[in-house]
C-alpha positions as CSV (number, residue, x, y, z in Angstrom):
1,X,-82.2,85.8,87.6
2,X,-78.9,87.3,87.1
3,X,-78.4,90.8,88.5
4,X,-75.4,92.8,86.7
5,X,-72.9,94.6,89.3
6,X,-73.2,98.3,88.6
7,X,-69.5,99.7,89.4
8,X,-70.3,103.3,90.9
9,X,-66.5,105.0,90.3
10,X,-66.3,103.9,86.6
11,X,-68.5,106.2,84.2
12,X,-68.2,109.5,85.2
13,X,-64.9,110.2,86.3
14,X,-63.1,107.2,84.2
15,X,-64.5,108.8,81.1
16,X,-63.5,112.3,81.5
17,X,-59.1,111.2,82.2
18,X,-60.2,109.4,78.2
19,X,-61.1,112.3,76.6
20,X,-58.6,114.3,78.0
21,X,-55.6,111.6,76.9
22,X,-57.1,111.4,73.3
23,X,-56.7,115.2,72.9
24,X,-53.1,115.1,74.0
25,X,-52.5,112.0,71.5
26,X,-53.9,114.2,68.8
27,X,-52.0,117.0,69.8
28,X,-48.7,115.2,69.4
29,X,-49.6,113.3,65.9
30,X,-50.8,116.8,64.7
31,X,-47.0,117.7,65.7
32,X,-45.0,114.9,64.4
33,X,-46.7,115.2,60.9
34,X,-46.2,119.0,60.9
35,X,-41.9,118.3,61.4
36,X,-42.7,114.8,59.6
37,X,-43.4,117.1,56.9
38,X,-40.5,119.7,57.1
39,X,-38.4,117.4,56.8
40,X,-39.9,115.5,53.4
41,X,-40.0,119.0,51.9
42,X,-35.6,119.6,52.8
43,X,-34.9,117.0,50.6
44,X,-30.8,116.1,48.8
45,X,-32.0,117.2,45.3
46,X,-32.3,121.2,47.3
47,X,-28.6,121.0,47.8
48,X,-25.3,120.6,46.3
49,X,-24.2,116.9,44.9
50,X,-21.5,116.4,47.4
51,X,-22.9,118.1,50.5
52,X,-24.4,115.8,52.8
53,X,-27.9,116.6,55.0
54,X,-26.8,118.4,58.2
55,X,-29.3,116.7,61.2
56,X,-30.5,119.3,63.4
57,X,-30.9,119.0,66.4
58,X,-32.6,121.2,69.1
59,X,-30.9,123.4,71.2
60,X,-29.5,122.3,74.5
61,X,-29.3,118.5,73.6
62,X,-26.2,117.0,72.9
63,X,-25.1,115.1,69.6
64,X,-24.9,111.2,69.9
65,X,-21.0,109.7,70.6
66,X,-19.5,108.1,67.4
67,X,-16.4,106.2,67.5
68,X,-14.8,105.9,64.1
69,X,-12.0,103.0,64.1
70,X,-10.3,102.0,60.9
71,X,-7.9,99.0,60.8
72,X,-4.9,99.5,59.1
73,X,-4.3,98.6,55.6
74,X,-1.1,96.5,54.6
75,X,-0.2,97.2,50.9
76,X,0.9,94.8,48.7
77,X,4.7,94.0,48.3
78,X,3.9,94.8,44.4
79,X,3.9,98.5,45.2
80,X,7.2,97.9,46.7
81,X,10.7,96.6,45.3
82,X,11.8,93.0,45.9
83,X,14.4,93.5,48.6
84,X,12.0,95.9,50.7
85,X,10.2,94.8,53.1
86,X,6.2,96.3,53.6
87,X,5.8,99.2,56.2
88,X,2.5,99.0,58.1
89,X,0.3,102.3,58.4
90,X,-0.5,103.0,61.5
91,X,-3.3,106.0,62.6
92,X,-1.8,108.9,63.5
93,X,-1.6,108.9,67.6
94,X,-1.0,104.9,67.8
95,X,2.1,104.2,69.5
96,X,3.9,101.0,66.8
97,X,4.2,97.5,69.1
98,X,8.3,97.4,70.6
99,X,10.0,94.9,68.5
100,X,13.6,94.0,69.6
101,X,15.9,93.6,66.7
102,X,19.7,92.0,67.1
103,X,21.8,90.6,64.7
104,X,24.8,89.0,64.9
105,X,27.9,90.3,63.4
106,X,28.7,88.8,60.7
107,X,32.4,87.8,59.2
108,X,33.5,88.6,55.8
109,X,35.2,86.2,54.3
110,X,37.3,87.4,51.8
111,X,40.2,85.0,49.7
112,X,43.4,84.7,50.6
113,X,44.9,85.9,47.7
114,X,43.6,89.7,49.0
115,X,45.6,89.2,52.0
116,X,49.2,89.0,53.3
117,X,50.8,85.6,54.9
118,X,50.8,87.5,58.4
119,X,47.0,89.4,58.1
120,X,44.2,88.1,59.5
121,X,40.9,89.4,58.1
122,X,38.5,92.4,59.2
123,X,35.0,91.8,61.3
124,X,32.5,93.9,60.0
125,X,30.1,94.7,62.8
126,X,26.7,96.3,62.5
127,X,26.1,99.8,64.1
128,X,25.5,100.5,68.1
129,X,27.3,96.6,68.5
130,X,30.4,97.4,70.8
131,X,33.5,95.3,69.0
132,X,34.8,92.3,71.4
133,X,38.3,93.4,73.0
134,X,41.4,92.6,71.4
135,X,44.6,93.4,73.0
136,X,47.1,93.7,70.2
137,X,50.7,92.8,70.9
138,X,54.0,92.6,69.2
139,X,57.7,91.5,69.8
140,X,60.2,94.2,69.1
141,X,62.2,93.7,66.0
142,X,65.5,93.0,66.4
143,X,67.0,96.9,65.4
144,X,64.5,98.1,68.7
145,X,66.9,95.4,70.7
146,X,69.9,97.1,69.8
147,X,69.2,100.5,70.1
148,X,67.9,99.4,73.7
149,X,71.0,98.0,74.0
150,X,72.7,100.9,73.0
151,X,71.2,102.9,75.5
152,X,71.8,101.0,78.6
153,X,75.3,101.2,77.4
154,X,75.6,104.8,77.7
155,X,73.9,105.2,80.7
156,X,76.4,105.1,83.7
157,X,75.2,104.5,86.9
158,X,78.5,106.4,88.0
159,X,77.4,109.1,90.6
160,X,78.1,112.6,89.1
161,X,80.7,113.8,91.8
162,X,82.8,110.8,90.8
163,X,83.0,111.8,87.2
164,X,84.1,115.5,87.7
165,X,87.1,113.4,90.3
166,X,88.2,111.7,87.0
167,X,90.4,114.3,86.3
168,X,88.7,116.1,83.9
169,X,88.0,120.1,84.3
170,X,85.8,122.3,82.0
171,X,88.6,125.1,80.8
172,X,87.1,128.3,82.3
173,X,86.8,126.7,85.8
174,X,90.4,125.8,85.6
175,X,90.7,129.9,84.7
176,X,88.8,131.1,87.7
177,X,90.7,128.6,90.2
178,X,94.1,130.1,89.0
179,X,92.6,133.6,89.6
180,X,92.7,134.5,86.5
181,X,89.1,135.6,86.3
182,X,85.3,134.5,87.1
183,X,84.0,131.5,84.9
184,X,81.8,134.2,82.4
185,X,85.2,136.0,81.8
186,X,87.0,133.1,81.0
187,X,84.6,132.3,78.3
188,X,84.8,135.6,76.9
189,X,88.8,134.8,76.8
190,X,88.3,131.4,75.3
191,X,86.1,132.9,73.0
192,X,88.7,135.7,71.9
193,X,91.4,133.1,71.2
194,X,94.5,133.8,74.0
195,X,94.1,131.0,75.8
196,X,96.3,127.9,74.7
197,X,96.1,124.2,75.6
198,X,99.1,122.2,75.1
199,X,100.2,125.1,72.8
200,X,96.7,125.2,70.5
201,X,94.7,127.7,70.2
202,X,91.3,126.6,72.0
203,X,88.1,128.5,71.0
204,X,85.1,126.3,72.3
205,X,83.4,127.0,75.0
206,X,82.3,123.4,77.3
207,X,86.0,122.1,76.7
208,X,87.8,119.9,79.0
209,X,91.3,119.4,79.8
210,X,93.5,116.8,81.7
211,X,95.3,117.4,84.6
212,X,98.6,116.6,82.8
213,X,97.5,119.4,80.2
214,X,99.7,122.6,80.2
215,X,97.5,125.8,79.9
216,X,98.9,128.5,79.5
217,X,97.9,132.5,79.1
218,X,99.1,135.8,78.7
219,X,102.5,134.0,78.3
220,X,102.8,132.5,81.6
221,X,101.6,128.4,82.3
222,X,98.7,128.5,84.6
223,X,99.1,125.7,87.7
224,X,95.3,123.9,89.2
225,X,95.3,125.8,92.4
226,X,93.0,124.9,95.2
227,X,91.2,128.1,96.3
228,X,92.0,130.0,99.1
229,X,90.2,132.6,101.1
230,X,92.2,135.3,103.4
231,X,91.7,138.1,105.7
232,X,94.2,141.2,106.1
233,X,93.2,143.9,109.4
234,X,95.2,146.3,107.1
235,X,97.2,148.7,108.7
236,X,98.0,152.5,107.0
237,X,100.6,153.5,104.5
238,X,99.9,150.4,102.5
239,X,98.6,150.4,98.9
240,X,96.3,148.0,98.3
241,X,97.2,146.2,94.6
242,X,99.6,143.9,93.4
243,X,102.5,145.4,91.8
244,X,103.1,148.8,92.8
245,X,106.4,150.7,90.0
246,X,107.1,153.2,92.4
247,X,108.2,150.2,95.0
248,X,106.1,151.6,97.4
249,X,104.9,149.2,100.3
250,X,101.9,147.3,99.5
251,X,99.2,145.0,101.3
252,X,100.7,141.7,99.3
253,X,104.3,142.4,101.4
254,X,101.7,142.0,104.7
255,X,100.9,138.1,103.4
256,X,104.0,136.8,102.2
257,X,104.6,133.1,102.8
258,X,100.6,132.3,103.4
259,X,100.0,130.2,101.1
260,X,101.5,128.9,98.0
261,X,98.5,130.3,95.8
262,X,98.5,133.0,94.1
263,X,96.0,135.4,95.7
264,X,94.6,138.9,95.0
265,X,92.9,141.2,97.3
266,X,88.9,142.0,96.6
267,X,88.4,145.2,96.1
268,X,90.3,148.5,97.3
269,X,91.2,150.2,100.6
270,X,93.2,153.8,100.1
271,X,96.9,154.1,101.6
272,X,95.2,155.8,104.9
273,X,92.3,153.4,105.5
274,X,92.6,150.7,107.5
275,X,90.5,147.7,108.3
276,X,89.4,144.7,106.9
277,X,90.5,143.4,103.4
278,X,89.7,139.8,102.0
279,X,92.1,138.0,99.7
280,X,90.8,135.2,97.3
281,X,91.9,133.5,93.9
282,X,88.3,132.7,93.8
283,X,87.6,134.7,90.3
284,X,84.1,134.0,90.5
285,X,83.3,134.6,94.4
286,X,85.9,138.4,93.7
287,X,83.0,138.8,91.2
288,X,80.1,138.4,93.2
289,X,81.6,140.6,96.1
290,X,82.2,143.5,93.7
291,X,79.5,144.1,92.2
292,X,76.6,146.2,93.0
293,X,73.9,144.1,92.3
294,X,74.4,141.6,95.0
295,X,74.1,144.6,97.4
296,X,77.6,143.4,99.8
297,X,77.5,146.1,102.4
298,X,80.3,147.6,104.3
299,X,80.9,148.9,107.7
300,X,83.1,152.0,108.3
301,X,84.2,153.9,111.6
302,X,84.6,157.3,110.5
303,X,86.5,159.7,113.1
304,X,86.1,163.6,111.8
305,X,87.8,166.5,112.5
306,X,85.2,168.3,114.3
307,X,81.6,167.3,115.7
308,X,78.9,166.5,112.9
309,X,75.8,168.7,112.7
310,X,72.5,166.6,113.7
311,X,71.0,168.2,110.5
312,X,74.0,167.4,108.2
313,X,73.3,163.5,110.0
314,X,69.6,163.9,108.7
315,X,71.1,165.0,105.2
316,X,73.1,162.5,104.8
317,X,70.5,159.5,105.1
318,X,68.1,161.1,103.2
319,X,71.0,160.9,100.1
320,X,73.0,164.4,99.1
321,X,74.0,164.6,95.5
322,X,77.7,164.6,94.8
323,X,79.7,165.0,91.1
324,X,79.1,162.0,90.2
325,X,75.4,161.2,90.7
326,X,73.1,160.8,93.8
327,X,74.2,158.7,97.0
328,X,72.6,157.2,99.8
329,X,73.8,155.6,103.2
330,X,72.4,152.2,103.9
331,X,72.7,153.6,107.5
332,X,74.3,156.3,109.7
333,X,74.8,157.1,113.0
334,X,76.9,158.3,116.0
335,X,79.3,155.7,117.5
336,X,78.0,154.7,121.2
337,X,75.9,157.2,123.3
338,X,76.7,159.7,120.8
339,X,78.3,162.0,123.5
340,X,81.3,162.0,121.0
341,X,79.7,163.6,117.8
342,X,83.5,163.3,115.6
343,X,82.7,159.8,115.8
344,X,80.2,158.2,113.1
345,X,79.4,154.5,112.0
346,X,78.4,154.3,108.1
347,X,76.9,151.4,106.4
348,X,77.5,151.5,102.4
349,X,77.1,149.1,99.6
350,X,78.3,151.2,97.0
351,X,81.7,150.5,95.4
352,X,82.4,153.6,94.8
353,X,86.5,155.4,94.9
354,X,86.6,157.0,98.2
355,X,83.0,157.7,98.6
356,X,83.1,158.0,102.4
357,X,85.5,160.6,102.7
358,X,83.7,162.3,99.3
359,X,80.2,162.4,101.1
360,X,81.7,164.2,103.9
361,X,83.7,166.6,102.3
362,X,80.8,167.6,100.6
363,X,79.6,169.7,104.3
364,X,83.3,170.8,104.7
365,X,84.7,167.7,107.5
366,X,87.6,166.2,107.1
367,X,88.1,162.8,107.7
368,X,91.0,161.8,110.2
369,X,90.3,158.1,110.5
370,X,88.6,155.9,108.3
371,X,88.8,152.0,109.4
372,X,86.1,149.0,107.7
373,X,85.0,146.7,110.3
374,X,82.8,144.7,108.5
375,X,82.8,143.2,105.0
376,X,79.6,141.4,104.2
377,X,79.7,138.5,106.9
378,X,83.1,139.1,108.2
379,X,84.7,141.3,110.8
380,X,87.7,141.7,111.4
381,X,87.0,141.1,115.5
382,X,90.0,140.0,117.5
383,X,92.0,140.1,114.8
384,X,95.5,142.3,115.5
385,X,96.5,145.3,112.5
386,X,98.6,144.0,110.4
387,X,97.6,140.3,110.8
388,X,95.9,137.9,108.6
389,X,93.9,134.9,109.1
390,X,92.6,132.1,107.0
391,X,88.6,132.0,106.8
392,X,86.2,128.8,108.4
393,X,84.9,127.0,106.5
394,X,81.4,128.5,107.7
395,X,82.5,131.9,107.0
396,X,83.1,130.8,103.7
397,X,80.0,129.2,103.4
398,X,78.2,132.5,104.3
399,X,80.1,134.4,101.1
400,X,78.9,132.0,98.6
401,X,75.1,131.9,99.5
402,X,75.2,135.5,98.8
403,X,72.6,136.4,96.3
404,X,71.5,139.3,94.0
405,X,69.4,141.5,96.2
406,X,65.8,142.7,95.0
């Protein structure tokens, strides 16, 4: 006989885990035709036309990930005229594939008829294409030859000192080496119409004359004289000009038979001062030396006729005023130790008449002795009274580098 195998662990317990699985099942169909329900009750017809159903979702749980992709639409070369080509849309945020475009330049041809004989015609290039290099050239027609020519002609490669030794003198230089005057007086002459050139008037200023031309002014024929530069330790009782009508003795009977020029003293010493006095037909160096504004100083040993105050001294450097305006030594000072106060050394630049004596009559002195030592860069050092000598060529050097002082 067959027994049947009774399982002990299967009935009891195993039934009760059923029962309580069933109730859960229930439970959850109960549910899902409760919201089952809901949702056949929120149908399209409740809402408008074109509104679509919203899905809702419970809190907390995120909505699913959709990616929406379109491919892009090509429209039809009807929409579009002949010649144009289609344009593909893109979506926005698509970077277009890199195409590289080059063309080649092309040449117009155009007929000959539009063009000259000697024209060749135009290459039209297309924009951001650099233009091959062409370097243009042509010959120089033959009138560009000749005025080449031309200038090479008048260009001398003669140095400029040998043209002024051709002979050739401008006018008013030839008037300042006579001693007439400086060059910008001479031109003022020319200008006024007295000077005369082979007897004619000449009036232009620049002009040049030969040396076998006869100038002549003020009625007298003026002679090409080289210039000459003297200096006179002049003694008293001499007058210092050229022609004196009352016959009396002056400086130019001191220099007779030194030189052939014609030569004129630079500036003015009166009949009782004596000292250094330069001679010069040099019109436009006698300019330089006389004017103020080149600042030429003098030297003077002045011997009064009794001792000078120390507190006129101090006056007299600090500038007194006189008739004829204010007046200031360049320097002053008592000769040697100063143990001899009648004798004082004053430096000037004025050009004044007799404004050393002036300045100390103006305290009452009277001057005994008034001698120039020193004239700009000369002195008159180991040179006798009453003796001249010609001037080295480095003294005269130093005369013309003087310049306007500031």
């Amino acid at each position: 006989m067959s027994k049947k195998i009774s399982r002990p662990d299967s009935k009891g317990p195993a039934r009760g885990k059923k029962s309580s699985e069933r109730k859960t099942t229930t439970d959850k169909k109960q549910k899902s035709s409760s919201y089952n329900r809901s949702r056949e009750e929120s149908r399209p017809s409740d809402f408008d036309e074109n509104r679509t159903p919203r899905t809702t979702r419970t809190s907390g749980t995120k909505p699913p990930f959709k990616k929406s992709f379109s491919k892009p639409t090509v429209e039809r070369e009807s929409d579009f005229d002949e010649d144009r080509k289609p344009r593909t849309t893109r979506p926005s945020g698509t970077k277009p594939p890199f195409k590289k475009t080059y063309s080649k330049p092309t040449v117009e041809r155009e007929s000959e008829s539009n063009f000259d004989e000697d024209k060749k015609s135009n290459t039209t290039r297309t924009s951001g294409t650099k233009p091959p290099f062409k370097k243009s050239y042509s010959k120089p027609t033959l009138g560009y030859n000749k005025r080449r020519l031309d200038i090479k002609k008048s260009t001398s490669t003669v140095p400029y000192k040998e043209k002024e030794d051709d002979g050739m003198i401008r006018l008013n230089k030839y008037l300042s080496n006579a001693g007439i005057c400086s060059r910008r007086e001479a031109d003022t002459l020319i200008e006024s119409g007295v000077v005369k050139v082979n007897g004619a008037v000449i009036t232009e200023l620049g002009y040049k004359i030969k040396p076998t031309d006869i100038v002549n002014y003020g009625g007298q024929t003026l002679k090409k004289e080289r210039p000459v530069y003297l200096i006179l330790n002049k003694p008293k009782d001499y007058i210092t000009t050229a022609d004196d009508p009352q016959e009396r003795k002056t400086v130019l009977h001191l220099i007779q038979g030194a030189c052939r020029e014609r030569i004129y003293p630079v500036g003015r010493l009166d009949r009782n001062t004596t000292g250094l006095l330069l001679f010069t037909n040099d019109g436009e160096l006698t300019k330089k030396l006389t004017h103020p504004r080149y600042g030429v100083k003098k030297t003077y040993h002045v011997e009064l006729d009794h001792p000078l105050k120390q507190s006129h001294l101090t006056e007299i450097s600090e500038g007194i005023e006189l008739e004829d305006g204010p007046m200031k030594v360049d320097e002053i000072a008592f000769v040697g130790n100063g143990a001899d106060k009648t004798q004082v050394g004053v430096e000037i630049h004025s050009g004044k008449n007799r404004i050393v004596r002036r300045i100390f009559e103006h305290f009452g002195y009277k001057v005994k002795k008034l001698d120039r030592v020193v004239f700009g860069p000369l002195t008159k050092k180991d040179l006798p009274r009453g003796r001249w000598r010609l001037l080295t060529d480095a003294e005269i050097g130093m005369l013309k580098m003087i310049s306007v002082k500031d």
